[in-house]
C-alpha positions as a Markdown table, in Angstrom:
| # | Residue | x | y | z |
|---|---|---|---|---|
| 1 | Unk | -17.8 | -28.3 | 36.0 |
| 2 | Unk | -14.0 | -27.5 | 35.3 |
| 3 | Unk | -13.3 | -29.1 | 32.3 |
| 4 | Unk | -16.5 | -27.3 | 30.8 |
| 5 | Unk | -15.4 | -23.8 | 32.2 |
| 6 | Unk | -12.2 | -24.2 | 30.4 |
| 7 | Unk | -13.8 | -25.4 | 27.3 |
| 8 | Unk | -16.2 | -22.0 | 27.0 |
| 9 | Unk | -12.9 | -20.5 | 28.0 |
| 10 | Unk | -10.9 | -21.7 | 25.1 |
| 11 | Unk | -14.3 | -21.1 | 22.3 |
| 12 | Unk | -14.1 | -17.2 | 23.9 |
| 13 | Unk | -10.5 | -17.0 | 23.7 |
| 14 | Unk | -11.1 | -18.2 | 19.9 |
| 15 | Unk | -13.6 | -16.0 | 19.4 |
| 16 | Unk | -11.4 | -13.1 | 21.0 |
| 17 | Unk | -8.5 | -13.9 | 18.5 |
| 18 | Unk | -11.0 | -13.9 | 15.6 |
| 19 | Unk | -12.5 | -10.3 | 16.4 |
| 20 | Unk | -9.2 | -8.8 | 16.7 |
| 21 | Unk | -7.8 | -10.3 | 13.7 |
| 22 | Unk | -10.9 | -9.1 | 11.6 |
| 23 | Unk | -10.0 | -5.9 | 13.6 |
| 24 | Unk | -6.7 | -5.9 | 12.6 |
| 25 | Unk | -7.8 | -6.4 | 9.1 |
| 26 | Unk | -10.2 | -3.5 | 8.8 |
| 27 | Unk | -7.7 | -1.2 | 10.4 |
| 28 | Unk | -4.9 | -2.2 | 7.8 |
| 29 | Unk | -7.8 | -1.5 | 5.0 |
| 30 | Unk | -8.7 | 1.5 | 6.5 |
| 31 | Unk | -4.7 | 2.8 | 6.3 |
| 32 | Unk | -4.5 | 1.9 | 2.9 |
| 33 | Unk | -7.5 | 4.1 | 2.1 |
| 34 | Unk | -6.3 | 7.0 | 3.9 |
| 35 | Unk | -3.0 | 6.6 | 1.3 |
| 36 | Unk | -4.8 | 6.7 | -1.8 |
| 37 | Unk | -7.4 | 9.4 | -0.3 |
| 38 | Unk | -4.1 | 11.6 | 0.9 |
| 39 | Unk | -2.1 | 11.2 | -2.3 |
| 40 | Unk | -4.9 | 12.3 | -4.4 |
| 41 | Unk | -5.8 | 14.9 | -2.6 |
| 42 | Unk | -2.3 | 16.2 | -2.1 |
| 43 | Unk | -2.3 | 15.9 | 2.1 |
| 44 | Unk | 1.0 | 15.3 | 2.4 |
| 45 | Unk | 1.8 | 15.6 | 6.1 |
| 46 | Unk | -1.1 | 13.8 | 7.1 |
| 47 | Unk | 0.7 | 10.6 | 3.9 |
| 48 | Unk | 4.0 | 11.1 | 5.9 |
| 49 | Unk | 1.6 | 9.8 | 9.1 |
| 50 | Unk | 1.1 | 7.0 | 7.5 |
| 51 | Unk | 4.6 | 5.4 | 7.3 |
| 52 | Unk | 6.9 | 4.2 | 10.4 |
| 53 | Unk | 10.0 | 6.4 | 10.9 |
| 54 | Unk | 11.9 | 3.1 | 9.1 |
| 55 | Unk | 10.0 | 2.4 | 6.1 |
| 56 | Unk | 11.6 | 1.0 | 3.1 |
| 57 | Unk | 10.2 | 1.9 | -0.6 |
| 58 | Unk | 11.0 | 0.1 | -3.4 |
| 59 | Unk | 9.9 | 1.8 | -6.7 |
| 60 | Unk | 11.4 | 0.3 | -9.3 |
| 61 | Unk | 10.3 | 3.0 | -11.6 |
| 62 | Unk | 11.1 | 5.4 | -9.3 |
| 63 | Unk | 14.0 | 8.5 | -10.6 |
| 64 | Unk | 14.5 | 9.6 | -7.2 |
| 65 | Unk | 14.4 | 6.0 | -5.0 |
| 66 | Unk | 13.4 | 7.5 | -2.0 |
| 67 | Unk | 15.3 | 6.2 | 0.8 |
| 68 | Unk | 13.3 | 7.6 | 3.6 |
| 69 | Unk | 10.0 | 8.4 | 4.4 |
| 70 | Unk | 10.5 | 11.7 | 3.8 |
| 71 | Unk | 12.0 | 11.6 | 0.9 |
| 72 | Unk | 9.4 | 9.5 | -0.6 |
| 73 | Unk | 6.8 | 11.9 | 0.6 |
| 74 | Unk | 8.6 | 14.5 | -0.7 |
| 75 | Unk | 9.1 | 12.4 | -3.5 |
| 76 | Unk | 5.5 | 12.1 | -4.4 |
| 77 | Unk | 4.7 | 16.0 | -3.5 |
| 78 | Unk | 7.0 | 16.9 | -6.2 |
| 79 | Unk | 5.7 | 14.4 | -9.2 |
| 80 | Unk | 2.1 | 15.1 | -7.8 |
| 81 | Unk | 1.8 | 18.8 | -6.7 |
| 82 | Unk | 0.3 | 19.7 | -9.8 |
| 83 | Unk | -1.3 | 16.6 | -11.4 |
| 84 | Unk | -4.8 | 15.0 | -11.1 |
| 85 | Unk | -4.4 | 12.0 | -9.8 |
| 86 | Unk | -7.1 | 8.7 | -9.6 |
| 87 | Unk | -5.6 | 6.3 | -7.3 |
| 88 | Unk | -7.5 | 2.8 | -6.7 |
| 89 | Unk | -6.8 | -0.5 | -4.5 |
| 90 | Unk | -8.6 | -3.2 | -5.0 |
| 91 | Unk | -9.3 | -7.0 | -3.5 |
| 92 | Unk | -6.2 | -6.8 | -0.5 |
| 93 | Unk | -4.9 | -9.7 | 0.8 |
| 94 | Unk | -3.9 | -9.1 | 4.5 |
| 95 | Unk | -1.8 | -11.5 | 6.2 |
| 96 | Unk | -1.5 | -10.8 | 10.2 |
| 97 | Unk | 1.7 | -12.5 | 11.0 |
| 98 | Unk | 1.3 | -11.6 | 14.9 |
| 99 | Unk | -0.2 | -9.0 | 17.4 |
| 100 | Unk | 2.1 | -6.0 | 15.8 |
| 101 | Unk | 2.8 | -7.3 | 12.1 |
| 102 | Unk | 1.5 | -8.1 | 9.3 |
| 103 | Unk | 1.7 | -8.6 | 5.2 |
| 104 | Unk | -0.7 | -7.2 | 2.5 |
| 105 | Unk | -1.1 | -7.1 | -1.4 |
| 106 | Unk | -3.2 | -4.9 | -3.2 |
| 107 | Unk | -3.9 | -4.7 | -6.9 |
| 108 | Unk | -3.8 | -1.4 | -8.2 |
| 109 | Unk | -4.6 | 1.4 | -10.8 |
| 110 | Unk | -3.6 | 4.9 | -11.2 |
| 111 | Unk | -4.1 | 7.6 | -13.4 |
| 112 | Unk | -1.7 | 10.7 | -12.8 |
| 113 | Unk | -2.4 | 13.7 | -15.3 |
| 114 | Unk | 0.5 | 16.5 | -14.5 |
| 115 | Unk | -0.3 | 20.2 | -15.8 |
| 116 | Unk | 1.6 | 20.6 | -19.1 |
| 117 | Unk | 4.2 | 23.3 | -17.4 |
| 118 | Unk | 5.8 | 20.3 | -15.2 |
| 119 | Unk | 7.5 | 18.7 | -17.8 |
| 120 | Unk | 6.0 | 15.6 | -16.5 |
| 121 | Unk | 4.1 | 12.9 | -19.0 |
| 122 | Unk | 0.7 | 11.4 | -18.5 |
| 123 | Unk | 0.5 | 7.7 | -16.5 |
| 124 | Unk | -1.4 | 5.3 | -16.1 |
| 125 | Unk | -0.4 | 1.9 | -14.2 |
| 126 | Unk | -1.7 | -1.6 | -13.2 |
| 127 | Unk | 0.0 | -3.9 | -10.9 |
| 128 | Unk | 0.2 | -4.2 | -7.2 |
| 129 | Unk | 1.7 | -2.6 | -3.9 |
| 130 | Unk | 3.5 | -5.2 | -1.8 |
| 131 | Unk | 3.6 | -4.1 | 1.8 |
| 132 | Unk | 4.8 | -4.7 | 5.2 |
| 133 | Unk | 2.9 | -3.0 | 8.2 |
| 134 | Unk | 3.9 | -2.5 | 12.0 |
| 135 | Unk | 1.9 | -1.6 | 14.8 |
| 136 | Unk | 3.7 | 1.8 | 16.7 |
| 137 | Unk | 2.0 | 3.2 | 19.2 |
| 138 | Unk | -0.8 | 0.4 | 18.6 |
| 139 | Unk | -1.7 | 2.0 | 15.2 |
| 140 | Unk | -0.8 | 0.1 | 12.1 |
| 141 | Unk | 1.9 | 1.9 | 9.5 |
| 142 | Unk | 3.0 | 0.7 | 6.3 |
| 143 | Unk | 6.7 | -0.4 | 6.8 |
| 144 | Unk | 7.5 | -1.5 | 3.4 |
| 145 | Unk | 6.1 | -0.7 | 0.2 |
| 146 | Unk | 6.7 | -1.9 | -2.8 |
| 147 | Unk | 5.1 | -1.3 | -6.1 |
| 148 | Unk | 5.5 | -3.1 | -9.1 |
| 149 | Unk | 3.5 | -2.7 | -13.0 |
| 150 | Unk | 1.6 | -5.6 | -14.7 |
| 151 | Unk | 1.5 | -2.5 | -17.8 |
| 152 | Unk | 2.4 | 1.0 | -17.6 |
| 153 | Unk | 1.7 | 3.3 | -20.3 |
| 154 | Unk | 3.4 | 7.1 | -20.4 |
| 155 | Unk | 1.6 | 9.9 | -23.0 |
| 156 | Unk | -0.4 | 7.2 | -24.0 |
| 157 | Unk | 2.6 | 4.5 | -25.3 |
| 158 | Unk | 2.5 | 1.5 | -23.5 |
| 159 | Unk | 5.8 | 1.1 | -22.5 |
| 160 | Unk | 6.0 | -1.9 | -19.8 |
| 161 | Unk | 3.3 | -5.2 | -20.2 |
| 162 | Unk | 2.5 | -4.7 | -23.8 |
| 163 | Unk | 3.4 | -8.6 | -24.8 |
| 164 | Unk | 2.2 | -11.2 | -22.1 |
| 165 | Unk | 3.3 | -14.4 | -23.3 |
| 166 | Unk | 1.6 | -17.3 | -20.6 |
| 167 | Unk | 2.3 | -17.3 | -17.0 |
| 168 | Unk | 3.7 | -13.6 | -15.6 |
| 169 | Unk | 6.2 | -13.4 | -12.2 |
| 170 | Unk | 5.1 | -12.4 | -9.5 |
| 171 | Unk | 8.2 | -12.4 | -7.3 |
| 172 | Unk | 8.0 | -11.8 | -3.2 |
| 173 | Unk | 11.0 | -9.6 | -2.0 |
């Protein structure tokens, strides 16, 4: 009778495991939602949620490489305030590396249309976001983020990923 206690044991610890991964999963979906909902919509405290006190951005098209979480926030609320903005994440892959981290990429596209007093062009941008996410306070928060263009086009001139000439780099930090 022992050996078959600890063998429904170990199928429910399984089965445990798999729930909370898928939970884990969901949650980390959910989050990225929430960032594309809140950047859209201009909510920027409830963006600056989002993030852990630590996170790192890398932007490599970025003119103010935000080095904190606020400044990226603040970052964004600047180049945003007064655009129409479309942004979309598609088809993540989530990796949970343990109980409290865990890896995604998401492929992306974003449309930001500034008001023509800001002095800032039109944009439009595929590629992917590259992040890292922590559990604090057992809520996930993106920790890293990093976004990088398969094509970027400003006022309507393509100006990164016009030529693609066979197999394109796609480069982990």
């Amino acid at each position: 009778m022992k050996a078959m206690d600890t063998a429904h044991e170990t199928s429910l610890d399984a089965l445990r495991r798999d729930v909370q991964w898928l939970k884990d999963v969901e949650e980390i979906k959910r989050l990225k939602a929430r960032y594309f909902r809140y950047v859209d919509l201009h909510w920027w405290p409830e963006l600056r949620s989002l993030f852990t006190d630590d996170a790192v951005f890398e932007i490599g098209e970025s003119s103010s490489a935000p080095r904190t979480t606020e400044e990226f926030v603040t970052s964004v609320g600047r180049h945003l305030g007064e655009a129409m903005s479309v942004h979309h994440g598609h088809m993540p892959e989530i990796e949970i590396v343990d109980a409290g981290t865990a890896h995604g990429i998401w492929s992306m596209f974003d449309v930001v249309e500034p008001s023509p007093s800001s002095g800032y062009p039109v944009l439009t941008g595929y590629g992917h976001y590259t992040e890292d996410y922590r559990k604090v306070d057992g809520q996930w928060r993106i920790a890293r983020l990093r976004l990088t263009r398969l094509r970027r086009s400003v006022d309507g001139n393509v100006i990164d990923g016009a030529q693609v000439n066979g197999r394109r780099k796609f480069a982990e930090p």
